[in-house]
N, C-alpha and C positions, 0 to 999 in steps of 0.2 A: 547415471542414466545414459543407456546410449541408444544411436537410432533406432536399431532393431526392438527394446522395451519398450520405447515410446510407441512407435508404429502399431507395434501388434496388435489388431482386434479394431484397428481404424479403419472406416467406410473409404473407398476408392475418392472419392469427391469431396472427401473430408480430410486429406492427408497433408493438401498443400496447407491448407488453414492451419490441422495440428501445430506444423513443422514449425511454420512462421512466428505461432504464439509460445513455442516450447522455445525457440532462439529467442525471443523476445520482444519481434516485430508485432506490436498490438495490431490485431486485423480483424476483421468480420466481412461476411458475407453480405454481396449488394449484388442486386440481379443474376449476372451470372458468372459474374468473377467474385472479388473480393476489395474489399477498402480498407487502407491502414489508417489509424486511429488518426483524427485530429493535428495530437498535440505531436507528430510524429517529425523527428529530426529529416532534415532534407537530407544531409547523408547517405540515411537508411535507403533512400529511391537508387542513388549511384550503387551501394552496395546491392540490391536486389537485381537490380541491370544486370551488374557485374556476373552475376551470379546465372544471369540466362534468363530473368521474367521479364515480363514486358509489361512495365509502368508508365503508367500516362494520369498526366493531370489533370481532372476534369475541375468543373466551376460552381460553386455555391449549390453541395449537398449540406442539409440541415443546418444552413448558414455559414457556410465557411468550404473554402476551396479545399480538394481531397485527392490524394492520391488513389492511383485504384488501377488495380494488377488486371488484367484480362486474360480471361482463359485461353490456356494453354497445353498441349501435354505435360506432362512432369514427371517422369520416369523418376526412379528412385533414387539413380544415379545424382539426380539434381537435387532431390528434397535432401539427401542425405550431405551434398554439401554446404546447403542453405544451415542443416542441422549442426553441424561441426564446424561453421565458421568460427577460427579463435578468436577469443577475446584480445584487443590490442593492450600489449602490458606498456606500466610507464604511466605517470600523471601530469598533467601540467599545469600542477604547483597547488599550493595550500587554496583554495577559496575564500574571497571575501568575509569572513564571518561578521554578523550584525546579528548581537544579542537583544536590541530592542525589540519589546512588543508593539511598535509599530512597523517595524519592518516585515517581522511574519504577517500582519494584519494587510498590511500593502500587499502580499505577494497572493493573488488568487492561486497560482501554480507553484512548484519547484522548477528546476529545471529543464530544456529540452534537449534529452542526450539521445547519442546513437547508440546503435547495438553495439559494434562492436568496441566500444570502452567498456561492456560490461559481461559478466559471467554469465553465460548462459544456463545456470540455478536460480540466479536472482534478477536478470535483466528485466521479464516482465514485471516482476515484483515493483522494483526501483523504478519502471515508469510507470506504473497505476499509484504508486506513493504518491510521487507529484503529481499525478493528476489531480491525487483530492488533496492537495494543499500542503502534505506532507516535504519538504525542502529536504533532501538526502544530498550527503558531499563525496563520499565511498562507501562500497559494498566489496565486499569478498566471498567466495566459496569454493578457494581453494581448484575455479576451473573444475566445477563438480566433486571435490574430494573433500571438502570439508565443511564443517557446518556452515551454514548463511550468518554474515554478520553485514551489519547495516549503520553505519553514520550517520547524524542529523547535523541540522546546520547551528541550533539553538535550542535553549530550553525550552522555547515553546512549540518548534516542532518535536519534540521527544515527549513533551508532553500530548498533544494534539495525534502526531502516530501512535500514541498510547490508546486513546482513546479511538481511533479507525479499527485499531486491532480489534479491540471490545466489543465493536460496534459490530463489523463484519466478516470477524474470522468465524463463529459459530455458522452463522448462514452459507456460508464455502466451505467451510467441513459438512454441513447434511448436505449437498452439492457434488464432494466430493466424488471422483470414479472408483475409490478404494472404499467406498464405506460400507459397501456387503458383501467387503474379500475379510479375511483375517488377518487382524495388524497385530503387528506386536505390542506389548498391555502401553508402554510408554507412549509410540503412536494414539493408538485407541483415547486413551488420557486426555492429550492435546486434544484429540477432535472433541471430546465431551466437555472440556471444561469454558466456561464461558471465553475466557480470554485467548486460549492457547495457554495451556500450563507450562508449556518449553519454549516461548521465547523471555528471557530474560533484559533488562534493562537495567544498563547500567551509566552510571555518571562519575569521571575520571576528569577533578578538578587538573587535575597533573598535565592530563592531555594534548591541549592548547584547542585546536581545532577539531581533534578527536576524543573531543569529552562525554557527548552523549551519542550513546550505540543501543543497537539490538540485535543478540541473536538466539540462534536457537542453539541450547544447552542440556541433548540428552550424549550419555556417557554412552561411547561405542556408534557413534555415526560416523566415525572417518574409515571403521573398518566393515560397518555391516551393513551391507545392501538393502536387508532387510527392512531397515529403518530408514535411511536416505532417500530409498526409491521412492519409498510412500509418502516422505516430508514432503521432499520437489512435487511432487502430484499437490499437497495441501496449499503447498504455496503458488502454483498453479492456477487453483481454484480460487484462491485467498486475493490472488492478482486481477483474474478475469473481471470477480462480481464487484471489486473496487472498480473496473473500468467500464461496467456496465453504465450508461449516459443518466439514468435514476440515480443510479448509487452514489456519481463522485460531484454529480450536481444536488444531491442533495445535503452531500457531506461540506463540500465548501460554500451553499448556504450558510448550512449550519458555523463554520468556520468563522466566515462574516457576521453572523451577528452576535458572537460571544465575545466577553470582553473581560479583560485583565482578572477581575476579581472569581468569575467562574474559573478559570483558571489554577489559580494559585488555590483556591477549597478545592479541585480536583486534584493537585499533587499532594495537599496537606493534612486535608480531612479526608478524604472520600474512602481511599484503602483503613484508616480506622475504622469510620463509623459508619457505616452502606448507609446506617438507617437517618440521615443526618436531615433530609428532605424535611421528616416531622419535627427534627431538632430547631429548626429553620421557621418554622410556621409555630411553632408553638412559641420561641421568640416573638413572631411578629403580633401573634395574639395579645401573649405579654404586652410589648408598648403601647396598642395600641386601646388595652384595657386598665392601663394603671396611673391611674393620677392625670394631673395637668399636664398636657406637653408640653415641651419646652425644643428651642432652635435643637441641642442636643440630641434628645429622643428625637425629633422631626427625622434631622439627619442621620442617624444610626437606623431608624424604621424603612426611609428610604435605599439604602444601602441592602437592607433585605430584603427587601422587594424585589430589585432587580437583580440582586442573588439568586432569589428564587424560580426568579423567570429564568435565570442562567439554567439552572442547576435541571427546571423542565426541560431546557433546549438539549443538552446532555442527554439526557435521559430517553429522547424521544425519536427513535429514527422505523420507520415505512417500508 
């Protein structure tokens, strides 16, 4: 994707916005400039300086202090190096990893990184991940040339990004800017299928810190425009409505109040048996219509119940 793709067919007064949110810089419109996101690395403010905009920090928008860029001209010359900032290569060193599920559970957020430690294919991606609770530790895309891959921190954010995908990639594809151009049938695929049928998940006991990943896995993205242009757009859109203040406050709600055992029936049962809700209830009918209870039954009735409740929480998103 380069500036000139991205640009084209963009309103005058909508160009600095685009730019910002195709580099990665999560932003939105406030009065008459623009505000970047919240959970936004302080970095990011030096680098947009650097870059020629004029940020300033204002005090307790929607409860909490915000950056916020003021308008300015922007010739092209500027959005277009805002656009092509590289990515810093180099890492600084493995991350913490903590496979406890109280550790995912503590953590409302993932990380707060800057832009430029990240590819500008996936950067907004990797920060609306953490925003809704998802903990990401590397991404790659090849610097725009190859497919999007994504690192978790743990099993239970590979699980839990499992379930954001499910939840809100369908709603970002009808959203999509490409969804009444012609895409190619593979493209097209991913946007109809509930989950995204091309990102793949995978788990590499081997890996050490790089055991659980996601990426997208159609054959011929590294060489055909065709297909990549229109991914970056999905994932674009896939980024944005995660970072919408409903979407990622309602997802790590959700996050918070599930607990271990919804969990584990969503890696283990759920891709079996969809219909497992009734499998669920028809159990609890079960105990609770046969014979004398007993401490036994009591405790195995209770344990589905609040399965149950899990398993609505999943299943229920606004």
């Amino acid at each position: 994707m380069t500036y000139e793709e991205m640009i084209n067919d963009v309103l005058p007064e909508n160009k600095l916005l685009e730019t910002l949110l195709w580099r990665g810089f999560a932003a939105e419109t406030y009065q008459s400039g623009l505000l970047l996101h919240e959970h936004t690395h302080e970095q990011d403010a030096a680098i947009l300086i650097a870059c020629g905009l004029d940020v300033q920090k204002i005090e307790r928008v929607e409860g909490s202090d915000r950056l916020f860029i003021a308008p300015q001209p922007t010739p092209d010359s500027l959005l277009k190096r805002i656009f092509e900032l590289p990515p810093r290569n180099g890492m600084t060193g493995a991350p913490d990893i903590d496979d406890a599920f109280e550790t995912f559970k503590s953590n409302e957020f993932g990380p707060r990184l800057d832009t430029e430690g990240l590819d500008r294919g996936t950067a907004l991606l990797i920060k609306a991940l953490n925003h809704a609770g998802v903990f990401t530790v590397m991404s790659c895309d090849g610097h725009g040339l190859k497919a999007p891959q994504i690192w978790l921190r743990s099993r239970w954010d590979y699980l839990w990004c499992r379930h954001v995908l499910h939840e809100v990639w369908p709603l970002a594809c009808r959203q999509n800017p490409w969804a009444d151009c012609k895409l190619p049938d593979a493209v097209r695929a991913a946007c109809e299928h509930p989950e995204g049928a091309l990102w793949k998940f995978s788990e590499d006991p081997k890996a050490g810190w790089l055991r659980y990943s996601f990426t997208w896995e159609e054959p011929g993205f590294d060489e055909d425009l065709e297909i990549s242009n229109p991914v970056f757009w999905l994932i674009q859109s896939f980024a944005r409505e995660l970072l919408r203040s409903k979407t990622s406050l309602f997802l790590r709600r959700k996050k918070a109040a599930l607990n271990k055992d919804a969990f584990l029936w969503l890696e283990h049962m759920r891709p079996l048996a969809p219909g497992l809700e009734a499998s669920v209830d028809g159990c609890i009918l079960y105990l609770l219509n046969c014979g004398k209870q007993n401490e036994l039954k009591q405790e195995l009735l209770d344990r589905l119940i609040v399965l149950r409740m899990q398993i609505d929480l999943f299943d229920t998103f606004e």
